[in-house]
C-alpha positions as CSV (number, residue, x, y, z in Angstrom):
1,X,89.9,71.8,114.4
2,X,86.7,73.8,113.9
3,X,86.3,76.5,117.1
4,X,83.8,78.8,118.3
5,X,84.1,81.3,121.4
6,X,79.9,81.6,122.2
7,X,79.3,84.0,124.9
8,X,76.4,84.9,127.2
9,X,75.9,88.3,128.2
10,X,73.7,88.1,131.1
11,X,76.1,86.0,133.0
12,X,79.3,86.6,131.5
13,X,79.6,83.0,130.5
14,X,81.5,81.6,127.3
15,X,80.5,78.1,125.6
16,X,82.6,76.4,123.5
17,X,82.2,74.5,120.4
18,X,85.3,72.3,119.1
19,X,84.3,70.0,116.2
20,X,86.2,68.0,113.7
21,X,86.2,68.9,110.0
22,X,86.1,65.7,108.6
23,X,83.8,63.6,110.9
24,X,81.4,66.5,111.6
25,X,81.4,65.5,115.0
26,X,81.3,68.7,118.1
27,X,81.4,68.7,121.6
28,X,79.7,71.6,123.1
29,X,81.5,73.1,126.6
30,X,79.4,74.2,129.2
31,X,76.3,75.5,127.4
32,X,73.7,77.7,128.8
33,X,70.2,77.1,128.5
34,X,68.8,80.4,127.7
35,X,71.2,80.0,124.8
36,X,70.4,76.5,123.4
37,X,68.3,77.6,120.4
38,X,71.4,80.0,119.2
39,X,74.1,77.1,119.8
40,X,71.4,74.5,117.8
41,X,71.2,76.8,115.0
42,X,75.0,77.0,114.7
43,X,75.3,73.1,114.7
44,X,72.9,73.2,111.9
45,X,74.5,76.0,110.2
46,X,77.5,74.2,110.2
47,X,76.4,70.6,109.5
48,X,77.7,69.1,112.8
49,X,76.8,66.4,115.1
50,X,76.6,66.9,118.6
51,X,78.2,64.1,120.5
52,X,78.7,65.5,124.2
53,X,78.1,68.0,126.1
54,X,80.5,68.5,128.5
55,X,80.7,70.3,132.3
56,X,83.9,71.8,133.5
57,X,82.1,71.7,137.2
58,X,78.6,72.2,138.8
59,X,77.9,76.0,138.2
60,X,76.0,78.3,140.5
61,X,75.9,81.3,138.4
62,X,74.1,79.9,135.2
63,X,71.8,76.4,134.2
64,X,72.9,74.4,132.1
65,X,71.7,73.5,128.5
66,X,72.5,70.0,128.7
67,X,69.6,68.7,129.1
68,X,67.5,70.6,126.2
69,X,70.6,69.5,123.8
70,X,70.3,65.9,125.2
71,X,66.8,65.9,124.3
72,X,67.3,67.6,121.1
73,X,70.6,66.3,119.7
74,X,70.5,62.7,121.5
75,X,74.3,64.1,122.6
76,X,75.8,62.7,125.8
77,X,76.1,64.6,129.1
78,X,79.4,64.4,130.7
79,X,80.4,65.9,134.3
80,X,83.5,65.8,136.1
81,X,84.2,62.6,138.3
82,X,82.7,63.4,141.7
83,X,80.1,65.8,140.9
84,X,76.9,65.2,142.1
85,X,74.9,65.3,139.1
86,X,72.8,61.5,138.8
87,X,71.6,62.6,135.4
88,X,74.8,62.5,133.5
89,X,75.2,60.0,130.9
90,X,78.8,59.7,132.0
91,X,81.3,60.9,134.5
92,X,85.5,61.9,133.5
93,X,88.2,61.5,135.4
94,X,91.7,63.1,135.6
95,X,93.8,61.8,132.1
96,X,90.6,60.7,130.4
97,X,90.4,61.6,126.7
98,X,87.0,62.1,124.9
99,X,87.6,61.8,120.9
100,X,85.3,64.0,118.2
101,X,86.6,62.8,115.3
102,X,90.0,62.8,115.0
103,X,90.2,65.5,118.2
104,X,91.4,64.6,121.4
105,X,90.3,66.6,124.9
106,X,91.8,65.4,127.5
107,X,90.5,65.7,130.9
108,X,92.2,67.6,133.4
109,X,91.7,67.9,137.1
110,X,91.6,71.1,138.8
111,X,89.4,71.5,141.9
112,X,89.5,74.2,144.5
113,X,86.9,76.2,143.3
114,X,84.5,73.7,143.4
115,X,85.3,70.1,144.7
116,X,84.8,68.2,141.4
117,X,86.3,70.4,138.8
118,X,87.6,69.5,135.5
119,X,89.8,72.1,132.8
120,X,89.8,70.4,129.1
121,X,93.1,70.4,127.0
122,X,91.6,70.3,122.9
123,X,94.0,69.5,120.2
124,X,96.9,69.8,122.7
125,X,96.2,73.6,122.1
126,X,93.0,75.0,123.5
127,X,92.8,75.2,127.4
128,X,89.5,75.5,128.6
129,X,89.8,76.3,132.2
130,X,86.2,76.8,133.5
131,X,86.4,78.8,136.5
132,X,89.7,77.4,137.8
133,X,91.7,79.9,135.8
134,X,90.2,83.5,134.6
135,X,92.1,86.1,132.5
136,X,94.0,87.9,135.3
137,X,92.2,86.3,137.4
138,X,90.4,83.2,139.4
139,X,87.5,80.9,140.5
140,X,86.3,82.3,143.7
141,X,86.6,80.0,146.5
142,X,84.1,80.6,149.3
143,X,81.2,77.9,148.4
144,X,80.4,74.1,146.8
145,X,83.6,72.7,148.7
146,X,85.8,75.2,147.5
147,X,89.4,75.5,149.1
148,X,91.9,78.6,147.9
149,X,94.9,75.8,148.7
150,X,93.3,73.3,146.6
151,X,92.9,75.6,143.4
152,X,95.7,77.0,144.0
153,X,98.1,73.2,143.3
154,X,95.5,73.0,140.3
155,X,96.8,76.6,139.1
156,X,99.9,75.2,139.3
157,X,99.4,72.4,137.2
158,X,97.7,74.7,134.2
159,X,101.3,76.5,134.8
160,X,102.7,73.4,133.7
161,X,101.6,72.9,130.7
162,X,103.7,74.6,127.4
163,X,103.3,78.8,128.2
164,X,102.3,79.0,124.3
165,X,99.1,76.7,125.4
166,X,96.0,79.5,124.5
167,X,93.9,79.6,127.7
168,X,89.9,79.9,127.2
169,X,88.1,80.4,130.7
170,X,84.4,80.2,131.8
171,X,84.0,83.2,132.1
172,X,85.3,87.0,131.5
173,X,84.1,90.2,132.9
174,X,86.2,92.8,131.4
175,X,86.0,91.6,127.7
176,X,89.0,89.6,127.3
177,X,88.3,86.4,124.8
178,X,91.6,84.2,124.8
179,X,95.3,84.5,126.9
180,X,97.9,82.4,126.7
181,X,99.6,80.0,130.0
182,X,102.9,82.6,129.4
183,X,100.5,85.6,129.5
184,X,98.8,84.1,133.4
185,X,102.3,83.2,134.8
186,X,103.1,86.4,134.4
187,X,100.2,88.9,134.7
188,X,97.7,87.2,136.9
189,X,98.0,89.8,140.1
190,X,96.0,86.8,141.9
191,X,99.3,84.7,141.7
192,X,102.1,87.1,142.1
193,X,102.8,85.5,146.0
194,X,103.1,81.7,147.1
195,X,100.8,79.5,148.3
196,X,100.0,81.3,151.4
197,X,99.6,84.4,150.3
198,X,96.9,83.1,147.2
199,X,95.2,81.7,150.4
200,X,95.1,84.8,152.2
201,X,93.6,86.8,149.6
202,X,91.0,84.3,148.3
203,X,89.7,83.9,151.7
204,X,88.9,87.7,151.7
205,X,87.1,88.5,148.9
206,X,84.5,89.1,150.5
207,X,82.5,88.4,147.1
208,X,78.6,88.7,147.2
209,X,76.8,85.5,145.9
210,X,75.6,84.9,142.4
211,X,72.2,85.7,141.5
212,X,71.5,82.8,140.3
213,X,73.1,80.5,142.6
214,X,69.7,78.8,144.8
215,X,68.4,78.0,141.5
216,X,71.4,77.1,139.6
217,X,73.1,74.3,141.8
218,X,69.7,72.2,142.1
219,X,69.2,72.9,138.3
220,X,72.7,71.8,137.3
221,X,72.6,68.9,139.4
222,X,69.6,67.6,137.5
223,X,71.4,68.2,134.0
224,X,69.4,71.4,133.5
225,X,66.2,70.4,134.1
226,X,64.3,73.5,135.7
């Protein structure tokens, strides 16, 4: 499996490139659209053929660059199912697998901080958690439908998966680049307590909004068209 970590400094967002050798065929996961012309280059660079592009969730802190790689690639935009975004090509749903090549990502629910949010398991290996699961960290909770109870019992069901799994979020503020489900269980100080207590604190963060986020949810719900 080809891999690329592609980050975005302005709003501390990673994209994700997974691509199979053989068929040449990527998926790109959750691009940014003031980074489109660097993640086009690296698909020349390297030969490949985008087939989706693919949203862990409706962001409010960045736009998406699916609809500039739509137009320039001819890829397929794909949203979790339940997100209000008309636009997209195609919706997934809990268990779904999209194939690149020989690759599988399988589709994994995980709402709670947003109502429609999906994590994607590639190659049985690389967890990409969106903003469900952070390193040492979490999704906040506090807008778009979020519930701290909800992410919470999807938390749970990352926990589940093998500890040696390598977890990938959306997005890292301290400059962490990859941990592992082991690594979370045990060092995430946002899930130390139970269910209550993850509640409790969630619900008082107390966390100003994102810049971006009156531009960014219209945008993203119109596949990045701004």
């Amino acid at each position: 499996m080809l891999f690329r970590q592609l980050f975005d400094h302005e709003t501390y967002t990673y994209t994700y490139l997974v691509a199979d050798f053989d068929s040449k065929e990527a998926v790109l996961i959750d691009p940014v659209i003031e980074q489109v012309e660097r993640d086009l280059k690296l698909l020349r660079e390297l030969g490949l053929t985008l087939k989706y592009s693919l949203e862990t969730h409706v962001h409010a802190d960045h736009v998406t660059g699916t609809s500039r790689l739509r137009e320039e690639t001819h890829c397929l935009g794909v949203v979790p199912e339940g997100a209000e975004v008309a636009c997209a090509d195609r919706s997934i749903a809990d268990g779904e697998v999209l194939t690149v090549g020989r690759i599988e990502i399988q589709a994994i629910a995980t709402p709670g901080h947003t109502d429609s949010h999906m994590a994607f398991l590639a190659n049985g290996t690389h967890l990409f958690t969106g903003d469900a699961l952070f390193i040492r960290g979490c999704g906040r909770t506090d807008f778009q439908s979020g519930d701290a109870g909800t992410l919470y019992d999807s938390i749970q069901k990352l926990f589940s998966l093998p500890p040696e799994t390598l977890v990938y979020p959306g997005h890292d503020y301290r400059g962490h680049q990859v941990s592992s489900i082991a690594e979370e269980k045990a060092f995430n100080p946002r899930l130390k307590g139970d269910r209550q207590d993850f509640i409790h604190l969630m619900n008082n963060l107390n966390l100003p909004d994102p810049t971006k986020i009156m531009e960014a949810v219209p945008a993203n719900q119109a596949c990045g068209n701004v």
